[in-house]
VEXDREN-2710 file (C-alpha; in Angstrom, 1 decimal):
% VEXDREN-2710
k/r/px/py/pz
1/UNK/106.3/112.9/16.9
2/UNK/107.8/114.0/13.4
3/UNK/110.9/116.3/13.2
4/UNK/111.1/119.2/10.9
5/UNK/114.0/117.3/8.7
6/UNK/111.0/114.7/8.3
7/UNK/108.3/117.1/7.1
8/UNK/110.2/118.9/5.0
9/UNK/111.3/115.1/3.7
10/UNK/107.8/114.8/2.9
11/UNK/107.1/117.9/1.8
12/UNK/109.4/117.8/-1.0
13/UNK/108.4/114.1/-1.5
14/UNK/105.0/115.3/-2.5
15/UNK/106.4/118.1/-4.7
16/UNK/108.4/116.3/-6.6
17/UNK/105.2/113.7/-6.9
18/UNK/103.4/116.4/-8.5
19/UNK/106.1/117.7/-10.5
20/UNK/105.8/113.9/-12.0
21/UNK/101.8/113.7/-12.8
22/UNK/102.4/117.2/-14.3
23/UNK/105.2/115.9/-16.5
24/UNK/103.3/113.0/-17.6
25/UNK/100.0/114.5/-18.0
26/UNK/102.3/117.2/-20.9
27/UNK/103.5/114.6/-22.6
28/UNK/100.5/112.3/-22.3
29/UNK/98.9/115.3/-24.4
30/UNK/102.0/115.9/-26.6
31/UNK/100.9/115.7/-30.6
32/UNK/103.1/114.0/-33.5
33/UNK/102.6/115.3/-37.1
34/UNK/102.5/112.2/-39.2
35/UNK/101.8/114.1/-42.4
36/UNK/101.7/117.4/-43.3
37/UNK/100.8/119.1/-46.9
38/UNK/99.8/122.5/-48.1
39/UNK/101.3/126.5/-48.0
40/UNK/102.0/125.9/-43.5
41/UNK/103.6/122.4/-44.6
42/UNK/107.2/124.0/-43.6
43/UNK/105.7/125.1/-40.8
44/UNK/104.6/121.8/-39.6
45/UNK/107.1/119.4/-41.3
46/UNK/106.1/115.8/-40.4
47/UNK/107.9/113.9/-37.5
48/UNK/107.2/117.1/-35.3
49/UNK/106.3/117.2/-32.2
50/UNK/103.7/119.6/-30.8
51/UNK/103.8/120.2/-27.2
52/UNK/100.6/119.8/-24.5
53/UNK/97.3/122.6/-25.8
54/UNK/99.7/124.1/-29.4
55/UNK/97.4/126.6/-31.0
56/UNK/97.6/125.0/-34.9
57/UNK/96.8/127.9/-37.4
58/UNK/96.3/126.0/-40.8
59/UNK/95.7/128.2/-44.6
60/UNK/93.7/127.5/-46.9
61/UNK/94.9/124.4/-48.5
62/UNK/96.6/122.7/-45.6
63/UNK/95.8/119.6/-44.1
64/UNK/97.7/118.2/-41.4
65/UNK/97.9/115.0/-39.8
66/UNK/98.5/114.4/-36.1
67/UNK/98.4/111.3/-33.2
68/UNK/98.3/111.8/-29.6
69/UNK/98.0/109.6/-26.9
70/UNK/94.4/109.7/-27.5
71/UNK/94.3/108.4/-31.1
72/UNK/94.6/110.4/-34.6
73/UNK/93.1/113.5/-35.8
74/UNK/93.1/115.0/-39.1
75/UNK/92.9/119.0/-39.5
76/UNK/92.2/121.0/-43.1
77/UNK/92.6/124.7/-42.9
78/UNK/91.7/127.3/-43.2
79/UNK/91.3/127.6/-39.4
80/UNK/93.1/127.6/-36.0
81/UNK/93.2/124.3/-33.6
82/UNK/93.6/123.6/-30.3
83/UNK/95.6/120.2/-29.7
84/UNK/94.2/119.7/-25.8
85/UNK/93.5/116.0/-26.3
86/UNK/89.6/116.9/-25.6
87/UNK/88.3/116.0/-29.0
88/UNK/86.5/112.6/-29.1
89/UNK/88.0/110.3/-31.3
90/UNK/86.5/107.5/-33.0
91/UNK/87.0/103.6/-31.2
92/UNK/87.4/102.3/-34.8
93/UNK/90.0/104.7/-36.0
94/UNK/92.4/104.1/-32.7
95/UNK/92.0/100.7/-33.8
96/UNK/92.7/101.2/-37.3
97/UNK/96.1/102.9/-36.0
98/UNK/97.1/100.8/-33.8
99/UNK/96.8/97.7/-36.2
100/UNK/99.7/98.9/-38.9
101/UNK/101.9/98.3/-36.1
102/UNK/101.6/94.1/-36.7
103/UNK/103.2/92.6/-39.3
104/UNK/106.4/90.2/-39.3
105/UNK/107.8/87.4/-40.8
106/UNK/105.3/85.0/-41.0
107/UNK/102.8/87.2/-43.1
108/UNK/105.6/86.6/-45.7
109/UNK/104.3/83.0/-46.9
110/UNK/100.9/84.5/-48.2
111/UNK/101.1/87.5/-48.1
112/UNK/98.1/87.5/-45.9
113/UNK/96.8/90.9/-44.7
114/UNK/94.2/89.5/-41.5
115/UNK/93.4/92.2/-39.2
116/UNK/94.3/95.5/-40.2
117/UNK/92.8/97.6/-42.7
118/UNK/93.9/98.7/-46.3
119/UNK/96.6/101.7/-46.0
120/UNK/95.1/103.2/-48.8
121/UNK/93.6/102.9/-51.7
122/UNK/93.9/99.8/-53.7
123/UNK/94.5/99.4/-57.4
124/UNK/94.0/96.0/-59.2
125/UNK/97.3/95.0/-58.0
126/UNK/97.3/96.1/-54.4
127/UNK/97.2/98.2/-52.0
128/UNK/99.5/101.4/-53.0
129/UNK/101.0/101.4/-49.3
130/UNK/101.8/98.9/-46.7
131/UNK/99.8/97.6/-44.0
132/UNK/102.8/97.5/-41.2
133/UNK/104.8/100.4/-40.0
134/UNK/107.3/97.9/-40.2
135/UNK/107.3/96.7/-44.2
136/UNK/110.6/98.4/-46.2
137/UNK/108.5/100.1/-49.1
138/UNK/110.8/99.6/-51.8
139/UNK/109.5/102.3/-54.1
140/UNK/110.4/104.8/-51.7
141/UNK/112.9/103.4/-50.0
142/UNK/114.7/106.1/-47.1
143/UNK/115.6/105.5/-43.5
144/UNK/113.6/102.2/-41.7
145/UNK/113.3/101.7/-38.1
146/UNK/113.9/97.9/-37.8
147/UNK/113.0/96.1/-34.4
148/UNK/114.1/92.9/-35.5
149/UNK/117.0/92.3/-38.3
150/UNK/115.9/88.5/-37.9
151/UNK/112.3/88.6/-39.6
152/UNK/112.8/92.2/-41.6
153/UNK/110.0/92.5/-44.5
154/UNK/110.5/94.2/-47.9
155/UNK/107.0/95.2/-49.2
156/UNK/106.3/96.1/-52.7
157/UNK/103.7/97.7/-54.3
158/UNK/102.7/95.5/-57.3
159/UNK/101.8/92.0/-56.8
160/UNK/100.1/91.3/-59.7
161/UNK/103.3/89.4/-61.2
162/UNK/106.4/87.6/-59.8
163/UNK/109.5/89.9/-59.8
164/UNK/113.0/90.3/-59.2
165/UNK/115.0/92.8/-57.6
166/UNK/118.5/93.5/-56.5
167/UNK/119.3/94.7/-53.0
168/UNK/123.1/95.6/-52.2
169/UNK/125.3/97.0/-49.9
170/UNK/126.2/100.6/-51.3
171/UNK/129.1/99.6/-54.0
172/UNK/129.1/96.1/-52.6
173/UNK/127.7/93.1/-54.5
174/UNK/123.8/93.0/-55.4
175/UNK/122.1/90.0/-54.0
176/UNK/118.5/89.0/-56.0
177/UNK/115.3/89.2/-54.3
178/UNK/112.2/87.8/-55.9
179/UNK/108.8/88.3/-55.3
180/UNK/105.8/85.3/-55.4
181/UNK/103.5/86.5/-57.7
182/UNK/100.3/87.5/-55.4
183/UNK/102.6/88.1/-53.1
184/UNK/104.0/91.5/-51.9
185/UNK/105.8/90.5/-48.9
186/UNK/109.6/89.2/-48.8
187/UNK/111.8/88.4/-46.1
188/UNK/115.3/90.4/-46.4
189/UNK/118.0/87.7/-47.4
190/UNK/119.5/88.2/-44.4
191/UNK/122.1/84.9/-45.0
192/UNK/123.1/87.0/-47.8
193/UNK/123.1/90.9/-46.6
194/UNK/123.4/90.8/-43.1
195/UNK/121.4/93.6/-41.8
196/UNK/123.5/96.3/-39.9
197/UNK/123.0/99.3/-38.1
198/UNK/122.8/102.6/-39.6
199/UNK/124.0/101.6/-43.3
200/UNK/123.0/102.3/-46.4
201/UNK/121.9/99.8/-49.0
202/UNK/120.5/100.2/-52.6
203/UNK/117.5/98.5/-54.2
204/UNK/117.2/98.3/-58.0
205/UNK/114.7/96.6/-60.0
206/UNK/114.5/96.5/-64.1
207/UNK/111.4/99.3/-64.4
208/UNK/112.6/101.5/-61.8
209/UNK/115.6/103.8/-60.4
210/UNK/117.8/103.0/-57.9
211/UNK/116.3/103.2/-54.1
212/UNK/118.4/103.8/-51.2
213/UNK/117.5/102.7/-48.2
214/UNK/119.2/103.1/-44.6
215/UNK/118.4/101.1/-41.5
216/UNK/118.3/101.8/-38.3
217/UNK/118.0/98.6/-35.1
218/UNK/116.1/100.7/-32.4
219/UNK/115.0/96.9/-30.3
220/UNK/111.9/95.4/-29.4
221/UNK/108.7/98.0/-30.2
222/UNK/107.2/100.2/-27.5
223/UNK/103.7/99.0/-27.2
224/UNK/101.2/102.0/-28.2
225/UNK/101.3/103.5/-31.3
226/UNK/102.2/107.3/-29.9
227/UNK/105.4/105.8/-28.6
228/UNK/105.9/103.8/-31.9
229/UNK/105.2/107.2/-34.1
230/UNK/107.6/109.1/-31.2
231/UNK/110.7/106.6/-32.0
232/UNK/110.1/107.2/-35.6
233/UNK/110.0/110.8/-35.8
234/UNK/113.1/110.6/-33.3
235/UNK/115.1/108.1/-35.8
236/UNK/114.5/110.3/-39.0
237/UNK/111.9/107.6/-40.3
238/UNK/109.5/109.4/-42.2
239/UNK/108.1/107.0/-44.5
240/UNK/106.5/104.5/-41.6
241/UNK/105.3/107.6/-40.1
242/UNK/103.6/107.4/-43.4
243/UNK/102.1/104.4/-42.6
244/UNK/100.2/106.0/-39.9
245/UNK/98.8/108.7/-41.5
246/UNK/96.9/106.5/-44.3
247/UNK/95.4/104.3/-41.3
248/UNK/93.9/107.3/-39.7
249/UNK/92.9/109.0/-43.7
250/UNK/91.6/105.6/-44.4
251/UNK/90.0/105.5/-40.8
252/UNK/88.1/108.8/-41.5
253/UNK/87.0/108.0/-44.6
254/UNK/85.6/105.0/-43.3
255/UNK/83.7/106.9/-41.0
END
């Protein structure tokens, strides 16, 4: 025989239950704009977050770049959009996604690219983006999400020749980087720059202006690349959300 003080127990028990699957199922359906361009771009800067079944009104002109839980999904306006997660998405293109988020140290000796798909389009020397949400662009440079300071990559866009670099501690001394030539991938000299949380550093090179770059350790990865692109957009590290948004352009285009 059950008491009242049990089946209320119960009762709110079960509430709170559902209260749970409800919470997850919002954020399981929560969207992430990973690149956003056009007249409603300040409307829709990248790294936000759209919550569970937004109404997206685009102009003509926009084009707006989104991943849920369910894979990517690129909208051009004019037009309104409903982000309810019940769009099919393409197996290939969640796949496509989900592979820029490999990468690491080892890939440094040849600069080998197995596995994932060009970022975008590639010129005679390259690829014009990286291949790994993970890579430092040094063109760009900005704030990096790092997961391990260990085996940290610095990715440059021409590999058609060897080159040098300096990289430097803001007003500290420049330590040289060189790339292989082929080869667009190079370890950070840790030995030489330890890498630390949240600071600043500079990159130079002969050709180009100075490129600051700030870091930021946020530990081992989340597994799935919606919780990946939400620890970015959290951290203020726009260009790997970058990243994402030319796997899922270069995923559409591929069909």
């Amino acid at each position: 025989m059950y008491s009242a003080s049990t089946s209320t127990a119960r009762m709110l028990l079960a509430a709170a239950a559902g209260c749970g699957l409800l919470a997850a199922s919002a954020a399981q359906a929560q969207s992430i704009v990973v690149r956003s361009s056009g007249p409603s771009a300040t409307a829709y800067p990248q790294g936000k977050k759209l919550p569970a079944n937004a109404r997206v009104t685009l102009k003509a002109g926009d084009k707006l770049t989104v991943l849920d839980k369910a894979g990517s999904r690129i909208l051009s306006g004019p037009g309104s959009f409903t982000l309810d997660g019940t769009v099919a998405r393409d197996a290939g293109a969640a796949a496509r996604v989900a592979g820029v988020m490999g990468g690491g140290a080892a890939r440094t000796r040849t600069g080998a690219v197995r596995g994932a798909a060009p970022a975008s389009p590639a010129t005679a020397a390259g690829p014009a983006a990286p291949d790994s949400v993970w890579y430092i662009d040094v063109s760009k440079g900005g704030a990096y999400c790092v997961t391990d300071p260990g085996s940290l990559v610095l990715w440059r866009p021409n590999r058609a020749e060897e080159a040098t670099g300096k990289l430097s501690l803001v007003g500290g001394k420049p330590v040289e980087v060189t790339w292989k030539k082929g080869n667009p991938l190079r370890l950070w000299p840790t030995k030489d720059l330890p890498v630390v949380d949240a600071t600043r550093y500079t990159f130079s090179d002969p050709v180009g202006p100075n490129v600051p770059i700030t870091l930021h350790i946020v530990g081992p990865p989340p597994n799935d690349d919606f919780a990946v692109a939400s620890l970015l957009a959290h951290r203020g590290c726009l260009a790997q959300l970058e990243v994402f948004a030319n796997a899922a352009t270069a995923a559409t285009a591929g069909g």
